[in-house]
BANU-412286 format. One record per residue: residue in one letter; y negated, z, x of N, C-alpha, C, O in turn. Coordinates in Angstrom, 2 decimals, padded with zeros to 5 digits, always signed. Each point is the difference from the previous one (the first is absolute). Last residue first. Example, Ala and Ser with C-alpha at 12.3 -4.5 7.8 and 13.67 -1.06 7.14 Angstrom:
REC  marlum      n.Y      n.Z      n.X     ca.Y     ca.Z     ca.X      c.Y      c.Z      c.X      o.Y      o.Z      o.X
REC       S  +002.25  +007.08  +012.85  -001.19  +000.06  +000.82  -001.09  +000.73  -000.77  -001.11  +000.17  +000.51
REC       A  +006.83  -000.24  -000.22  -001.19  +000.00  -000.89  -001.20  +000.00  +000.90  +000.02  +000.66  +001.04
This chain:
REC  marlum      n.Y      n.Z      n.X     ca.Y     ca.Z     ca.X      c.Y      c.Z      c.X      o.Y      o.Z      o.X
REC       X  -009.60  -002.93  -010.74  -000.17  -000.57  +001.02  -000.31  +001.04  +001.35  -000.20  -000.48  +001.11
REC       X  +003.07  +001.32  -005.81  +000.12  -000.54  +001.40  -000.89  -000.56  +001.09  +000.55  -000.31  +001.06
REC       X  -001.38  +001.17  -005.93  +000.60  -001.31  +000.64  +000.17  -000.60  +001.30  -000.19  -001.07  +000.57
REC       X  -000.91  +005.12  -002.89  +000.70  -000.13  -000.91  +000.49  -001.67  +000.80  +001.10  -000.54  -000.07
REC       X  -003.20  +003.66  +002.65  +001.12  +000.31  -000.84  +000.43  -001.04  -000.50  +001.00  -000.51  +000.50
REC       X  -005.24  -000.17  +000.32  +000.92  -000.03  +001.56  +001.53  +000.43  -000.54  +000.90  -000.82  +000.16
REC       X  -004.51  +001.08  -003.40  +000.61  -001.19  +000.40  +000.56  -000.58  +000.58  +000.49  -001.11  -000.16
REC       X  -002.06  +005.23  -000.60  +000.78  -000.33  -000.68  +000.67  -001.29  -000.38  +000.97  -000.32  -000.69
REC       X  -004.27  +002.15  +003.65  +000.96  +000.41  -000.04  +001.34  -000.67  -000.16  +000.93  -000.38  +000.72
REC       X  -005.39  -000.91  -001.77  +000.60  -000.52  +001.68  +001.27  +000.98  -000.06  +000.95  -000.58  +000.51
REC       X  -003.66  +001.57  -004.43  +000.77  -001.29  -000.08  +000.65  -000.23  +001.35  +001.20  -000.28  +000.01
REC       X  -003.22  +004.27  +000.17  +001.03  -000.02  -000.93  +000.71  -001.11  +000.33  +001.04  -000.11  +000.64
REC       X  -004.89  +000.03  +001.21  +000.68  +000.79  +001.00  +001.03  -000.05  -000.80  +000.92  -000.58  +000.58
REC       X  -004.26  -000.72  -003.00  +000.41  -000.56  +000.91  +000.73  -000.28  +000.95  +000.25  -001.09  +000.50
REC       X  -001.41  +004.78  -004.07  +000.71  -001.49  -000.54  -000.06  -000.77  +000.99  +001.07  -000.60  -000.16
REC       X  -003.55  +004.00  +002.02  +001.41  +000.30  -000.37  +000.74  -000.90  -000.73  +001.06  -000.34  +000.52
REC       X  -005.24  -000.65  +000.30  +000.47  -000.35  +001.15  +001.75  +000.78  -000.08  +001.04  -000.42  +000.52
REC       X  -004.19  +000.45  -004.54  +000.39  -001.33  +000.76  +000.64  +000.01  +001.41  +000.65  -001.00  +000.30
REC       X  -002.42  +005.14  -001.79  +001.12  -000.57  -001.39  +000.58  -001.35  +000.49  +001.20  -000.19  +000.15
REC       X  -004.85  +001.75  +002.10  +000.89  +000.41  +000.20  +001.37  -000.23  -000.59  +001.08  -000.30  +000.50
REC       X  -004.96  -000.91  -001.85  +000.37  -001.08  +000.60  +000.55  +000.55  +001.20  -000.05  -000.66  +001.04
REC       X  -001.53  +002.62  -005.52  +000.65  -000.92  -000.19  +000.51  -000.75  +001.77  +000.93  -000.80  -000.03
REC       X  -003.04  +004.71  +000.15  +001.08  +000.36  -000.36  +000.91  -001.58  -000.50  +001.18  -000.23  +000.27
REC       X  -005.90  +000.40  +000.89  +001.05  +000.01  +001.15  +001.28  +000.55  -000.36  +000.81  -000.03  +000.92
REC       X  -003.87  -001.20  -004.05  +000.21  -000.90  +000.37  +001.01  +000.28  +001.08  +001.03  -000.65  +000.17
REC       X  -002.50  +004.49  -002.18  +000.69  -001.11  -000.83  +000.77  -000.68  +000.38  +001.22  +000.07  -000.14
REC       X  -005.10  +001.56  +002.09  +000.87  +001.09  +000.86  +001.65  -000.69  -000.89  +001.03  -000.20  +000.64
REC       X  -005.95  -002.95  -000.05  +000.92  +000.92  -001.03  +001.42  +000.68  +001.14  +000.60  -000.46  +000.97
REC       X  -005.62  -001.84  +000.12  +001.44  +000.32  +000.30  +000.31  +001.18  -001.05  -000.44  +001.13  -000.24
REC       X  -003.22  -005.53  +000.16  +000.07  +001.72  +000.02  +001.11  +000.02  +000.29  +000.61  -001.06  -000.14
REC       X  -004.51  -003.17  +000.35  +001.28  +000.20  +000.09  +000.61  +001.85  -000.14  -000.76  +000.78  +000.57
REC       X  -003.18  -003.83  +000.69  -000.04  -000.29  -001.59  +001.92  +000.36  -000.48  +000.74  -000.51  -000.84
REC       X  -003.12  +001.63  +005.62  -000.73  +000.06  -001.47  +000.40  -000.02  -001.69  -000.25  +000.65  -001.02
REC       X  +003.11  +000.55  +006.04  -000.01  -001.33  -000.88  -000.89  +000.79  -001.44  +000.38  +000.72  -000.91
REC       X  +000.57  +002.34  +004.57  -000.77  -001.19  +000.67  -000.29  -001.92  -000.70  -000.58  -001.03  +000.34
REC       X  +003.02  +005.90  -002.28  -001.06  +000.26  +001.23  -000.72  -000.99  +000.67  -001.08  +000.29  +000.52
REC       X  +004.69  -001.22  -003.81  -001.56  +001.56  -000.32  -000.60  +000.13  +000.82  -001.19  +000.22  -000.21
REC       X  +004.64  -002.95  +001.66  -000.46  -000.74  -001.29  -000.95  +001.21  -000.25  -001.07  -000.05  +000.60
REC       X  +003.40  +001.85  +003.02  -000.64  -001.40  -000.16  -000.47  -000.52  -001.15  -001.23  +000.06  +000.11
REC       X  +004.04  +002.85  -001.30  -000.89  +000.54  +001.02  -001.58  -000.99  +000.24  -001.09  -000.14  -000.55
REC       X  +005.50  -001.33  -000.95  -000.59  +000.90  -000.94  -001.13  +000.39  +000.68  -000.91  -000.81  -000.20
REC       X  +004.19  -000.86  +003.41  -001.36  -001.25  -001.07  -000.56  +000.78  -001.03  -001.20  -000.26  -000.07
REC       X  +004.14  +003.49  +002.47  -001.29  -000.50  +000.77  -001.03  -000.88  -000.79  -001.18  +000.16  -000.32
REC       X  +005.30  +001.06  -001.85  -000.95  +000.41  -000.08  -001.30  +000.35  +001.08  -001.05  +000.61  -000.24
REC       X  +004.95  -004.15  +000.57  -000.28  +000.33  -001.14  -001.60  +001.12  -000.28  -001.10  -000.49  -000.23
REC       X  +003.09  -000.32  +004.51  -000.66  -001.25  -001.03  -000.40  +000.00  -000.95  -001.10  -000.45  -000.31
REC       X  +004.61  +003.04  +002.15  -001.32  +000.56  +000.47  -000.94  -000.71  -000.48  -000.80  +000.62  -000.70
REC       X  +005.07  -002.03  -000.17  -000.36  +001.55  -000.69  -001.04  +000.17  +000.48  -000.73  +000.52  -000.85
REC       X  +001.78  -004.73  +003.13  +000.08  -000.11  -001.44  -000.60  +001.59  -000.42  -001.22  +000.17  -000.11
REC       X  +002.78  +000.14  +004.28  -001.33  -000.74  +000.02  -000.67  -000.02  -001.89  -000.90  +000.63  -000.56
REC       X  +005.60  +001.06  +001.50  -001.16  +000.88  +000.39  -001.47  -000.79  -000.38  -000.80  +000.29  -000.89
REC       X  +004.36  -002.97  +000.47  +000.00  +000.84  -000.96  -001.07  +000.91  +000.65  -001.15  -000.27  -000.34
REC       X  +001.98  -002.30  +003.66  -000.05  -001.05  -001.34  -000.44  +000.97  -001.03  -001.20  -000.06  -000.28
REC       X  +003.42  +002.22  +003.96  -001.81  -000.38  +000.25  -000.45  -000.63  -001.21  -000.90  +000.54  -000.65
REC       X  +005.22  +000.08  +001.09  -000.54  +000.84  -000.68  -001.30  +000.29  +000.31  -000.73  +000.83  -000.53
REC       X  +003.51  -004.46  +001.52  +000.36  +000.73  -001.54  -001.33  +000.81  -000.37  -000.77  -000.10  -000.95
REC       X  +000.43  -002.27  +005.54  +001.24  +000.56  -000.39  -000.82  +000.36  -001.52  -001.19  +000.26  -000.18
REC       X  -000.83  -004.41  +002.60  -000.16  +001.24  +000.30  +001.44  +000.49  -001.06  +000.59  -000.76  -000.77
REC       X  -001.40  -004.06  +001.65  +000.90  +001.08  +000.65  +000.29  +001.22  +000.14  +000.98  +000.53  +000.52
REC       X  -004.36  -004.07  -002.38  -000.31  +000.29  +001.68  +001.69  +000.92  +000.46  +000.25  +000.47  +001.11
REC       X  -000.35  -002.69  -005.97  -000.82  -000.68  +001.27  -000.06  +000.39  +000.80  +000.37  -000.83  +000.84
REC       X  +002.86  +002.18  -004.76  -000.57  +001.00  +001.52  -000.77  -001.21  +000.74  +000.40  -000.17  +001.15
REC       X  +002.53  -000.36  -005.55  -000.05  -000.58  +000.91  -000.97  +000.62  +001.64  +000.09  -000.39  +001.16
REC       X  +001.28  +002.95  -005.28  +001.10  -001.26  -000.07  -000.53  -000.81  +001.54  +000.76  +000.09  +000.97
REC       X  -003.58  +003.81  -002.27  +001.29  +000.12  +000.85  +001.26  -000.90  -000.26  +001.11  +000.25  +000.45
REC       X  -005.42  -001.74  -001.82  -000.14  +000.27  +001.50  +000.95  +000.50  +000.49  +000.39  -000.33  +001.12
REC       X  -000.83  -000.81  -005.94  +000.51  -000.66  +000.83  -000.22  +000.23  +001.35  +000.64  -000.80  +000.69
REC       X  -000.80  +004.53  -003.52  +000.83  -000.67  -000.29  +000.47  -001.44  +001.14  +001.01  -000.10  +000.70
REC       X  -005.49  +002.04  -001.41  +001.23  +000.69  +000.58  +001.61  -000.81  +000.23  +000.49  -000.63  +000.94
REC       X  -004.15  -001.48  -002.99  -000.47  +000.02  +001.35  +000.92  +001.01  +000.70  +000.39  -000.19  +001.15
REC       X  -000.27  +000.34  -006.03  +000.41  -001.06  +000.49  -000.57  -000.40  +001.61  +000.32  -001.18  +000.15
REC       X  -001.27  +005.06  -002.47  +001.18  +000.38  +000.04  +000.58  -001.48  +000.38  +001.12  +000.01  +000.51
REC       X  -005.66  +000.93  -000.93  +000.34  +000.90  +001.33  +001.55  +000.11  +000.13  +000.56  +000.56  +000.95
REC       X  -003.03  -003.37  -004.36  -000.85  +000.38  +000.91  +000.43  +000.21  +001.32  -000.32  -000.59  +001.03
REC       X  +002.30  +001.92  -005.12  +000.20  -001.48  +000.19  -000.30  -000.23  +001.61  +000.82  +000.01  +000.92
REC       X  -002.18  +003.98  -003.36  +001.18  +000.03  +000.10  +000.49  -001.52  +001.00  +000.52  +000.07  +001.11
REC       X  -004.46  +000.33  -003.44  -000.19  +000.47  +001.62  +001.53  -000.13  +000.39  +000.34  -000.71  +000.95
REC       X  -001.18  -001.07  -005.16  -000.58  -000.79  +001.19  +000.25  +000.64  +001.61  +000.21  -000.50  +001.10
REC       X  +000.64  +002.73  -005.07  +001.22  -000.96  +000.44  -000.24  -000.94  +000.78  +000.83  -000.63  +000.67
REC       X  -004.00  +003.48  -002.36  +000.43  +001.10  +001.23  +001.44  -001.04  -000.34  +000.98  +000.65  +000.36
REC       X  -004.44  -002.59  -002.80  -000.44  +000.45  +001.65  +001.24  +000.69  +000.59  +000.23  -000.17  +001.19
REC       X  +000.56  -000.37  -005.74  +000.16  -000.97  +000.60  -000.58  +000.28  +001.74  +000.72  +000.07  +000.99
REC       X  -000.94  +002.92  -004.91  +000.71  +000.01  +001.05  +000.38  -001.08  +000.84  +000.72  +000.21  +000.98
REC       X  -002.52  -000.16  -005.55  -000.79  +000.36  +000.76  +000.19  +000.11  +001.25  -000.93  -000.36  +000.72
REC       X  +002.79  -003.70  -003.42  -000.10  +001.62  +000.02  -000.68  +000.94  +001.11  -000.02  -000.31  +001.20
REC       X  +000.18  -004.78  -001.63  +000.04  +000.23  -001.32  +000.20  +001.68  -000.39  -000.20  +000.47  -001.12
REC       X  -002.94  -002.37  +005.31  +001.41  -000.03  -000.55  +000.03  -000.06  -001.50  -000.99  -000.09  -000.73
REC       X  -002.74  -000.22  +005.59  +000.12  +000.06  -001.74  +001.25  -000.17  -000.25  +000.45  -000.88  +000.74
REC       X  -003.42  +002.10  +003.62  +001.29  -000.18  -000.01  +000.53  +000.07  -001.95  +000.47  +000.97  -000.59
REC       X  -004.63  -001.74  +005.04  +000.31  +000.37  -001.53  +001.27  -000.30  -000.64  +000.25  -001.19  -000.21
REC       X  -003.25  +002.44  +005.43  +001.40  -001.38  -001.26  -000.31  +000.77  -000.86  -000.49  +001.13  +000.06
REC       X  -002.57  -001.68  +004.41  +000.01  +000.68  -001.45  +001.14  -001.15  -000.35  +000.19  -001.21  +000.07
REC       X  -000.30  +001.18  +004.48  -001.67  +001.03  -000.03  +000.41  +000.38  -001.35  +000.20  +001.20  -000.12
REC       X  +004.17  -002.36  +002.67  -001.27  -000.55  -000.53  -000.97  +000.88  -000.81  +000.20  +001.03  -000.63
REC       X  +004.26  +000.76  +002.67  -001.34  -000.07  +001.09  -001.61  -001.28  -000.68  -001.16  -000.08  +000.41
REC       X  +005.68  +000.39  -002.16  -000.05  +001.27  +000.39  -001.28  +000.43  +000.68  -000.49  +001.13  +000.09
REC       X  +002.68  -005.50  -000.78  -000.65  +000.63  -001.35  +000.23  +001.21  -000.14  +000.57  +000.44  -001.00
REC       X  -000.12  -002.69  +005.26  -001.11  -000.35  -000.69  +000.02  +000.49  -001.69  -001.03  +000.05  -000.68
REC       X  +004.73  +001.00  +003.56  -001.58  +000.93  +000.35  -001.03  -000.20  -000.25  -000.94  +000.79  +000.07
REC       X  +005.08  -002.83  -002.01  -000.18  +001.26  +000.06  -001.12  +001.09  +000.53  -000.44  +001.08  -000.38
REC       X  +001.83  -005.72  +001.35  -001.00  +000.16  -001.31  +000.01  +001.08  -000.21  -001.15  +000.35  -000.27
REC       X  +002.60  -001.21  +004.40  -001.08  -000.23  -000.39  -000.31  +000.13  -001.52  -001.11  +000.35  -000.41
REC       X  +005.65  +000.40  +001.44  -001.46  +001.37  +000.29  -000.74  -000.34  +000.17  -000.80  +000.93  -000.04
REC       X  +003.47  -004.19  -001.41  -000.04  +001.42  -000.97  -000.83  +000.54  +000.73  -001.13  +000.27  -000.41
REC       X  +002.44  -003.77  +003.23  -000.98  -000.15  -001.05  -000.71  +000.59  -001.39  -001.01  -000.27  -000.64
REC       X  +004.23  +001.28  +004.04  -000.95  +000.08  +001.16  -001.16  -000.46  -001.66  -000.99  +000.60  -000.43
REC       X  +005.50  -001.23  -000.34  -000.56  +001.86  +000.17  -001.31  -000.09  +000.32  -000.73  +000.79  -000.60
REC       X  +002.73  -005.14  +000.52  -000.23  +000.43  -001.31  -000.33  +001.61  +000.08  -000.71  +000.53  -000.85
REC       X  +001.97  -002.75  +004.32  -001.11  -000.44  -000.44  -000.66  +000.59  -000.98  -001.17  +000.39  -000.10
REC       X  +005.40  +000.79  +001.67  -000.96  +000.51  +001.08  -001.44  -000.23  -000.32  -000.94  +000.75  +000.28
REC       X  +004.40  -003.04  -002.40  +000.51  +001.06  -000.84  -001.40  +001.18  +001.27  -000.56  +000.97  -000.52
REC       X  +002.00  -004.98  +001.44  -000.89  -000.04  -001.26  -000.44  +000.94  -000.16  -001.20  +000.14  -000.24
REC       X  +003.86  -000.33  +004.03  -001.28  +000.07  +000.80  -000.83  -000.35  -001.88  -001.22  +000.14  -000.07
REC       X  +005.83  +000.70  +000.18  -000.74  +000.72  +000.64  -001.70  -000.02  -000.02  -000.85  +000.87  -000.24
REC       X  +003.80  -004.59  -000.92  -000.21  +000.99  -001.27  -000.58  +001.22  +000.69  -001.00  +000.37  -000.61
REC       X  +001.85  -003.57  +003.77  -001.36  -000.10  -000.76  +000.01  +000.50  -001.35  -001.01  -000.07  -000.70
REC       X  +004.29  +001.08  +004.14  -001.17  +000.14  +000.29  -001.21  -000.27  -000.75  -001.07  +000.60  +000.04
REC       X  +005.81  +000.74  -002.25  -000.36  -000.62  +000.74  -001.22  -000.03  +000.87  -000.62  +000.97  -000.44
REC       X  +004.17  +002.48  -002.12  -001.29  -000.74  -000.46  -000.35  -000.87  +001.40  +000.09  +000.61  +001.07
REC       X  +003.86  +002.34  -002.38  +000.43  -001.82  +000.62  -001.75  -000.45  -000.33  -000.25  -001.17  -000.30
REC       X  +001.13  +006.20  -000.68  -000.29  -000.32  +001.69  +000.55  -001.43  +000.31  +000.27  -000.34  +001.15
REC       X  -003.64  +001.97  -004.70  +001.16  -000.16  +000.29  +000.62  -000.24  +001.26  -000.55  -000.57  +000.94
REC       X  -003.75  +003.07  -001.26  +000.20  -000.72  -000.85  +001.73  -000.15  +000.42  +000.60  +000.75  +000.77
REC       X  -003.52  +002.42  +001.01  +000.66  +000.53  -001.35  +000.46  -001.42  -000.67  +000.48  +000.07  -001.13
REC       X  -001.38  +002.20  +006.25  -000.66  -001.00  -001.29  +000.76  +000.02  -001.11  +001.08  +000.58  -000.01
REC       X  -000.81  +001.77  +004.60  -000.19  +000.48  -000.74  -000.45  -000.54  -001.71  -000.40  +000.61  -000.99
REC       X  +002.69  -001.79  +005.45  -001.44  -000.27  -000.17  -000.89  +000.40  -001.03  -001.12  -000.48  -000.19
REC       X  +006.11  +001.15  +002.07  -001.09  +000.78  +000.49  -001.59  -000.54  -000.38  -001.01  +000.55  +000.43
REC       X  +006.14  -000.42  -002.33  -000.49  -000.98  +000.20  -000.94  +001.09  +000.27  -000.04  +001.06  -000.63
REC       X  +005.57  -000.86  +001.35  -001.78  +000.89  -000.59  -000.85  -000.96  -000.01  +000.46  -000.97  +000.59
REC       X  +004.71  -000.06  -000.80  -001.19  +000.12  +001.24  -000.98  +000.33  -001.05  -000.24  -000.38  -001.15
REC       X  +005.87  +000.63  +001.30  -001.17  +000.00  -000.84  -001.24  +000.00  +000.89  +000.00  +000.64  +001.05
């Protein structure tokens, strides 16, 4: 049986350039992730009131998710996740403190904690369930 040491989560017959999509596609969540985290004013309208905090959920739980499927720089598991949890209510922060048209809900950081655990979940549970 051989261990696999690179710590990646995708399959292990994934090829180089399903690799390297699947690398793209992370790298391109956390840009939007910091741009609609970090733009000056959103307005976030739903059909229920709670919609914002599935946004945040979202936000912070799909950029998880795929970074520990595919790891662009390599860093281990749990930098990924750390970074993410801290993120969370730092940008809260940030947003009240230095974004005008913007406030940090204590809420919000609970929603996008919430997300990085459904993130961390799904990568789980996906490694399980399909072997990779």
């Amino acid at each position: 049986m051989t261990q696999r040491t690179d710590h990646t989560l995708l399959p292990a017959g994934t090829t180089g350039s399903g690799r390297s999509t699947v690398r793209v596609v992370a790298v391109l969540a956390v840009l939007v992730h910091l741009a609609a985290i970090y733009w000056p004013r959103v307005d976030v309208v739903g059909p229920v009131p709670w919609t914002d905090k599935v946004v945040h959920v979202l936000l912070f739980g799909v950029p998880t998710v795929l970074l520990l499927v595919a790891r662009p720089t390599r860093l281990h598991p749990a930098l990924v996740v750390g970074a993410l949890a801290l993120h969370a209510p730092v940008s809260e922060l940030l947003q009240h403190y230095l974004l005008p048209h913007r406030s940090g809900d204590p809420w919000d950081a609970v929603a996008d904690l919430g997300g990085v655990v459904l993130g961390v979940t799904l990568a789980v549970v996906g490694r399980r369930r399909w072997r990779w």
